[in-house]
PLY file of the C-alpha trace (Angstrom):
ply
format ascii 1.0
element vertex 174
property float x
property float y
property float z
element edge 173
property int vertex1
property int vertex2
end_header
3.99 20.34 -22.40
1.38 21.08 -19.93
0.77 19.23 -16.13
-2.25 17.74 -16.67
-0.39 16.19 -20.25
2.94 15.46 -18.67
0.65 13.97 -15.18
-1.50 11.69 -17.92
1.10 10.74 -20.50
4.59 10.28 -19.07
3.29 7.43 -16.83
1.64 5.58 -19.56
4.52 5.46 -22.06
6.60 2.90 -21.19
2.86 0.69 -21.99
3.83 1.62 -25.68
6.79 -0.69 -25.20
4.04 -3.69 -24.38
2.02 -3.05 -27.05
4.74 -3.95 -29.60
5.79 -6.82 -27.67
2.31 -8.34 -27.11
2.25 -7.40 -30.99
4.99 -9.19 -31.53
3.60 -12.16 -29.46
-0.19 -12.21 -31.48
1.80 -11.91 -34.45
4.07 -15.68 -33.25
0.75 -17.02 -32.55
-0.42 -16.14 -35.97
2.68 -17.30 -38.05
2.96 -20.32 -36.23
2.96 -23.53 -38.35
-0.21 -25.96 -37.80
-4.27 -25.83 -37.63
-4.56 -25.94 -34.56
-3.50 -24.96 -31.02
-1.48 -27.88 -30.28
0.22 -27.84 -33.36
1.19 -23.84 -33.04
1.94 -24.69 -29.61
4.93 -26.78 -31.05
5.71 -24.64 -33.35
5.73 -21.52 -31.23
9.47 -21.37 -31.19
9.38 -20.76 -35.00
6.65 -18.20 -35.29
8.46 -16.23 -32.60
11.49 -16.02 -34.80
9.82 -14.99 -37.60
7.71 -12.64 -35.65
10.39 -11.24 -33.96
12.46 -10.35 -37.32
11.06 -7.11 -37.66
10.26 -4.71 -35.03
6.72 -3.53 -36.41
3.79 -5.96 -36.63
2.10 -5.95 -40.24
-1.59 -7.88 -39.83
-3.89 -5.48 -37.70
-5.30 -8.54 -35.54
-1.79 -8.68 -34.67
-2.06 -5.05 -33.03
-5.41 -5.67 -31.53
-4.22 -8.49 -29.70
-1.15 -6.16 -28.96
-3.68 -3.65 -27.64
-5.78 -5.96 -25.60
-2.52 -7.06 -24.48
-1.36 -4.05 -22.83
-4.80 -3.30 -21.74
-5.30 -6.55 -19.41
-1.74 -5.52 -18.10
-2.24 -1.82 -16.89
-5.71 -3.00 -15.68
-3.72 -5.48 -13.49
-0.99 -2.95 -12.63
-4.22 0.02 -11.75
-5.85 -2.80 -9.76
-3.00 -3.96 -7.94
-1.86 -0.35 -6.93
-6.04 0.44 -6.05
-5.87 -2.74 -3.38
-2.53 -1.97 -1.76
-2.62 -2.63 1.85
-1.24 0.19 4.10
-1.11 2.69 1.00
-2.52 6.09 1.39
-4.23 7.36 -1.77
-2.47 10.44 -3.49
-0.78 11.27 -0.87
3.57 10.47 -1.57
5.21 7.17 0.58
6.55 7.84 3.96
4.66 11.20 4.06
3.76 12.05 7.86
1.01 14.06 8.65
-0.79 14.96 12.31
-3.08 13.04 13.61
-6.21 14.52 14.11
-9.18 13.60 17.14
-10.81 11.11 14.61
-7.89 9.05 14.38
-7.24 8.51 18.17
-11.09 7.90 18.98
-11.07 3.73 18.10
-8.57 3.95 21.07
-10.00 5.97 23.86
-13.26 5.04 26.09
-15.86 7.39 26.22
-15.16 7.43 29.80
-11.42 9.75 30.80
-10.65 7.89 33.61
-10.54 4.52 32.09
-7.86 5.62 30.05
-3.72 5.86 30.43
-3.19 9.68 30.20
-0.84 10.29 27.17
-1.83 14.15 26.70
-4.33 16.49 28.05
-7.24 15.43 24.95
-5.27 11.63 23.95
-5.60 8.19 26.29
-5.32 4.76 25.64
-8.38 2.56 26.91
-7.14 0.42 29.36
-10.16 -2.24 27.93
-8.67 -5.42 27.36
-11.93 -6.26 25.29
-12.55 -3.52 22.16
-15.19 -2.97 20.13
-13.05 -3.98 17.20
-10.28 -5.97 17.82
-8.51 -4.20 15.05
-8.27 -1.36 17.86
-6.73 -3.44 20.61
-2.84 -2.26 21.64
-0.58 -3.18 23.91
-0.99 -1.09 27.51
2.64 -1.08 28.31
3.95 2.30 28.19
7.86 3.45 28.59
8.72 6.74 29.44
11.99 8.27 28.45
13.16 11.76 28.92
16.89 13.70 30.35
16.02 14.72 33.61
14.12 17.61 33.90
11.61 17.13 31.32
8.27 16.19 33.71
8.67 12.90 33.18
7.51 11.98 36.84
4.88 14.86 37.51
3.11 14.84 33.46
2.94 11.29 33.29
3.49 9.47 36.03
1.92 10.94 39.23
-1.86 11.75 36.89
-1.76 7.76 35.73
-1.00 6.60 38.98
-3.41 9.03 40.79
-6.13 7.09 38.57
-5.59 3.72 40.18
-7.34 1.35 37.12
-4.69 -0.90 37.02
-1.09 -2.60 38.09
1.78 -0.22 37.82
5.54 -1.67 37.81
7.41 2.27 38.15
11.27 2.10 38.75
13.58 5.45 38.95
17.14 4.82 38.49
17.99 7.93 40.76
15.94 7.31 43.43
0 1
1 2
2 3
3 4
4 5
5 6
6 7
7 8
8 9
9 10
10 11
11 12
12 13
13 14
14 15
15 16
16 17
17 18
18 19
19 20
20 21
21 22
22 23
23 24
24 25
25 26
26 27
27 28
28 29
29 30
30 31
31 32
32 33
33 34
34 35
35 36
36 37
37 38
38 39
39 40
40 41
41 42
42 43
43 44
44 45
45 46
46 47
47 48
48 49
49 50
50 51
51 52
52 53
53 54
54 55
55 56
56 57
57 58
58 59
59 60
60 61
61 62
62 63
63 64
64 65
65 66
66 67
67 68
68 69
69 70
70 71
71 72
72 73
73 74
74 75
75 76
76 77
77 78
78 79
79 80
80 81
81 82
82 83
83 84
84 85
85 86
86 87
87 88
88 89
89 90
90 91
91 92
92 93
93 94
94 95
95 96
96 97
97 98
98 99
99 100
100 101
101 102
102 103
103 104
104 105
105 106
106 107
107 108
108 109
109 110
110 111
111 112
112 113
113 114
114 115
115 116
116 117
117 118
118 119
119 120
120 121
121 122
122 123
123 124
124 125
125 126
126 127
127 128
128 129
129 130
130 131
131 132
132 133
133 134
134 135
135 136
136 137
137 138
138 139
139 140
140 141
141 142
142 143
143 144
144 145
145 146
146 147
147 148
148 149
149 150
150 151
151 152
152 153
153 154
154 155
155 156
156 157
157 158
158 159
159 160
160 161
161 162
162 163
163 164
164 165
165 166
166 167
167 168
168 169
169 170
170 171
171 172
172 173
């Protein structure tokens, strides 16, 4: 089998399955004693035991209907997975990838020095009031790090050199 037939088909299979069952279902409907639909509604229980008898559907409305079946259903199931919130389209769950200068821009002002210093080209606007208020975070920061690591001269020291706002800095060691 090639990709682009194993990509295309072996996803769709198990939709073969619904077709005979919504088959199955047009045909109850169909076998169902009475004229009309509140008679076959009470005698629903009966056509689905006659329907059900034999695997395969004979009457070819009944496989239309078991077509149009299966084709509401994976329009639901495409239109569900197209309006997923927080989903990332073809690209696998849980994959990480860098983050590039577009996606830190919502968060930084124009301006450098109205923004906390996280790297030498990344801030965080210290704005209370955004644009979008999709962009607002939280302006508490926590530093951790062994000793050694800059903590106190890359972080610290340039943020509080910039004076824009209250600082609360504690150092266990003194």
């Amino acid at each position: 089998m090639t990709d682009t037939l194993k990509k295309n088909l072996l996803p769709n299979l198990p939709y073969l399955l619904f077709v005979i069952v919504f088959a199955n279902v047009g045909e109850a409907i169909r076998v169902a004693p009475g004229a009309d639909i509140s008679a076959k509604v009470l005698g629903l229980s009966e056509g689905f035991s006659l329907a059900f008898q034999s695997l395969w559907p004979g009457n070819g409305m009944d496989w239309l209907a078991g077509i149009a079946g299966t084709a509401i259903m994976r329009a639901a199931v495409y239109l569900r997975g197209k309006n997923a919130k927080k989903y990332r389209q073809n690209v696998e769950y849980g994959s990480a990838r860098w983050g590039t200068k577009a996606d830190i821009a919502p968060f930084m002002d124009p301006k450098p020095e109205n923004n906390i210093i996280l790297t030498l080209t990344e801030g965080l606007m210290m704005s209370g009031r955004t644009k979008n208020p999709a962009h607002a975070r939280n302006k508490n920061v926590l530093v951790v790090g062994g000793s050694g690591s800059g903590k106190t001269r890359f972080f610290i020291k340039p943020n509080l050199m910039q004076m824009h706002s209250s600082y609360v800095v504690t150092d266990p060691n003194g």
